[in-house]
C-alpha positions in Angstrom: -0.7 -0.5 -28.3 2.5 0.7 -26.1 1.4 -2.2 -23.1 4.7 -1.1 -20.7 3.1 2.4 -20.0 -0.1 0.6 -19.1 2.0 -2.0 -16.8 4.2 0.3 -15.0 1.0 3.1 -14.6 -0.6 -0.2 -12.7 2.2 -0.4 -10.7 2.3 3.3 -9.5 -1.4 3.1 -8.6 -1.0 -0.2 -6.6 2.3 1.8 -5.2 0.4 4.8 -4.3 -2.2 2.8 -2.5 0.4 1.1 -0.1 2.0 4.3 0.3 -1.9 5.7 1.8 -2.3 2.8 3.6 1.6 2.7 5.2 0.6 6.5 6.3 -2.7 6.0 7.6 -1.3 3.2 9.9 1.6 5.5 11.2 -0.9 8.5 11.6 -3.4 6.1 13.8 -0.5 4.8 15.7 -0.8 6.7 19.0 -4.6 6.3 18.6 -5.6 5.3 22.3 -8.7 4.2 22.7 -10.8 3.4 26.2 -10.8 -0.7 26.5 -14.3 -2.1 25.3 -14.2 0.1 22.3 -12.7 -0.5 19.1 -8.9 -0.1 18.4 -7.4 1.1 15.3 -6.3 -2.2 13.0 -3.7 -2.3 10.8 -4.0 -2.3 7.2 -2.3 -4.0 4.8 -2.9 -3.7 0.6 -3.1 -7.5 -1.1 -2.1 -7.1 -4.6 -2.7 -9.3 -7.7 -1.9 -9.6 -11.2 -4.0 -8.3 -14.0 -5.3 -11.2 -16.1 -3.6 -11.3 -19.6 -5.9 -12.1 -22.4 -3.9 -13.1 -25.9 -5.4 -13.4 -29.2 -5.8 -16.7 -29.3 -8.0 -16.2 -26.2 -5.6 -18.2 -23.7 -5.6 -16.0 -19.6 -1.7 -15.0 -18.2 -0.2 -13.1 -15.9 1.7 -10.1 -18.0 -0.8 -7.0 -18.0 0.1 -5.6 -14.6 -1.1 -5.7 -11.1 -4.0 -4.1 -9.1 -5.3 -4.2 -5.8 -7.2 -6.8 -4.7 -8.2 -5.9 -1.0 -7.3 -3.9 1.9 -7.0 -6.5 4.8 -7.0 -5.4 8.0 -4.9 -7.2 11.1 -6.5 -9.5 13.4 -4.7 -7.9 16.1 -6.9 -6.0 19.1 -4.2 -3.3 20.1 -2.2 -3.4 23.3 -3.1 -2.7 26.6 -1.4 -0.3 28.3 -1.2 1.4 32.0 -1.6 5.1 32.2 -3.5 6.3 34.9 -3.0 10.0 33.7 -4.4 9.3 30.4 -8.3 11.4 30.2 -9.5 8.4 28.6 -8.2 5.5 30.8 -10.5 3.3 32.2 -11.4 3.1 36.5 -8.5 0.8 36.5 -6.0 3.4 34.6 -5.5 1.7 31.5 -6.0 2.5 27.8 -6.3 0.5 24.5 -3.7 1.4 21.8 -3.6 0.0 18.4 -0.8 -2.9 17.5 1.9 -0.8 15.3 4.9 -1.3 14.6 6.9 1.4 13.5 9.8 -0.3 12.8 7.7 -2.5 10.0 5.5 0.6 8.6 9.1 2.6 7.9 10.8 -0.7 6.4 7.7 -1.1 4.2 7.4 2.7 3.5 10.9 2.6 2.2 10.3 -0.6 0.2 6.9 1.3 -1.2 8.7 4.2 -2.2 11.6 2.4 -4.1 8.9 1.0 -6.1 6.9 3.9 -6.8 10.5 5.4 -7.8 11.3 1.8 -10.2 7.5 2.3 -11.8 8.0 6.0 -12.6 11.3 5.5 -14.2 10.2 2.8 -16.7 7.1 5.1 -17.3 9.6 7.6 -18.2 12.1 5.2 -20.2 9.2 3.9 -22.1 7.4 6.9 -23.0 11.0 8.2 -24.1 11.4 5.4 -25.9 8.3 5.3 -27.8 8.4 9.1 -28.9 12.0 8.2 -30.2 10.3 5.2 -32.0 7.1 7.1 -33.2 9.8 10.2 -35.1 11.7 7.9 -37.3 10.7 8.7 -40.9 11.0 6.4 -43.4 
């Protein structure tokens, strides 16, 4: 019935999703590893749109988006030299994962802008609707 609250409430779970995923990659960033064993990847959230099914049976874009996967990067981390490091190798180096920070903050920022944009038409529309739902005739 009121398909904007459904749209934008699409949009703040895809948000909140990319928003988990942003953290968990800057939480794993300093997650050294011993070469030979597995580095943390970075993950990235593919979104897509909701198919929109009119009446007359016809499928659009225009019921809001979801999340299609969470990919994770083809990248297999950096090595680095630290012969200090507890869980360098005989040759005193250690395997971290391929983050960059600079890119997780951008997109963090860009994430939380959007969260912010879905949460105010959520809160427009749901105004806007009570306002339409008390007019009397």
């Amino acid at each position: 019935m009121f398909p904007t609250i459904s749209i934008a409430g699409s949009g703040l779970s895809v948000d909140q999703t990319w928003i988990d995923t942003i953290g968990g990659n800057i939480a794993n960033a300093q997650d050294n590893v011993t070469p030979g064993q597995p580095v943390y990847r970075e993950q990235s959230v593919e979104v897509a749109p909701l198919p929109n099914v009119s009446v007359t049976g016809q499928v659009g874009p225009g019921s809001g988006v979801h999340v299609e996967a969470i990919n994770l990067s083809a990248g297999k981390g950096i090595l680095t030299y630290d012969p200090t490091n507890p869980i360098a190798n005989k040759q005193g180096y250690v395997l971290s994962p391929n983050i960059n920070m600079g890119h997780e903050l951008t997109t963090l920022v860009e994430a939380q802008v959007n969260y912010e944009a879905d949460a105010t038409v959520l809160q427009n529309s749901d105004t806007a609707y009570k306002n339409v739902l008390s007019i009397k005739a």
